[in-house]
N, C-alpha and C positions, 0 to 999 in steps of 0.2 A: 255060240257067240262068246266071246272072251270079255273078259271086264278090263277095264286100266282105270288105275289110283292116280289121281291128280292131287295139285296141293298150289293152291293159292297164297303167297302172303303180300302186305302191302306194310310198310310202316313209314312214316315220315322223319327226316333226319336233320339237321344243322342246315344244310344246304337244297333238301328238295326232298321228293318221295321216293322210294327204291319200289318196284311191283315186283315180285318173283311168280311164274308157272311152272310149277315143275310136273312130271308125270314117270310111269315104271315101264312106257313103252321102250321100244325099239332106238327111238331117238334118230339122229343125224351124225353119223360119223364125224370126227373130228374134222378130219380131212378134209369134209366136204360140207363146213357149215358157210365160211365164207363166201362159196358157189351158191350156196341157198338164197343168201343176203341180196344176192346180183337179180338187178331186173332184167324179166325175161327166165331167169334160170328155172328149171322146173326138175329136182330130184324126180320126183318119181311121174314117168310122164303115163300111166296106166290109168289114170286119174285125170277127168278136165281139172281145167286152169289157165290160168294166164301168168303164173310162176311175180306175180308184180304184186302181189297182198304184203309178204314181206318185205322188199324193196322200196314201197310206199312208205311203211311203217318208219321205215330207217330214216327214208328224208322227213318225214312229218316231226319225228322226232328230234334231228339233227337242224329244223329251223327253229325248235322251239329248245334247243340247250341242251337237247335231251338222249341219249344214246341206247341200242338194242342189241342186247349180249346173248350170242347160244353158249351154251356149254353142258356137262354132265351133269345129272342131277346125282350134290353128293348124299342126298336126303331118301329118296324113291328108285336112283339108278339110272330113268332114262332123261330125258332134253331136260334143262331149265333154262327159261329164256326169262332176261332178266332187263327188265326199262326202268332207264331212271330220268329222272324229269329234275333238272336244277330252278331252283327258285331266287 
């Protein structure tokens, strides 16, 4: 059984909350995080799902000002996925 390092940070700013997730896994290629984002999409299909948990997240977020970034984590190495919420 392998371990992976997460790292959580939240802080509040001028304009709203920024939340960061980051972790040392494998992550989501560059390439292919904006496919991730699409509902319906399902990178890795070996695994149930219904590829719409993140998809959700993006419109839940996008009614309420608020937007859902992947990228590298430059902290840990693998995903951070970064929500921010405008106030």
């Amino acid at each position: 059984m392998s371990q992976t390092t997460f790292q959580v940070t939240a802080r509040r700013t001028e304009s709203g909350i920024e939340l960061c997730i980051e972790d040392d896994a494998p992550g989501i290629p560059e390439g292919a995080r904006d496919e991730a984002l699409r509902s319906g999409s399902r990178l890795d299909t070996s695994v149930r799902g219904t590829g719409l948990g993140l998809s959700i997240s993006v419109d839940l977020l996008a009614a309420y000002v608020g937007k859902l970034e992947l990228r590298t984590s430059e902290r840990l190495g693998g995903l951070a996925c970064e929500v921010t919420l405008r106030m």
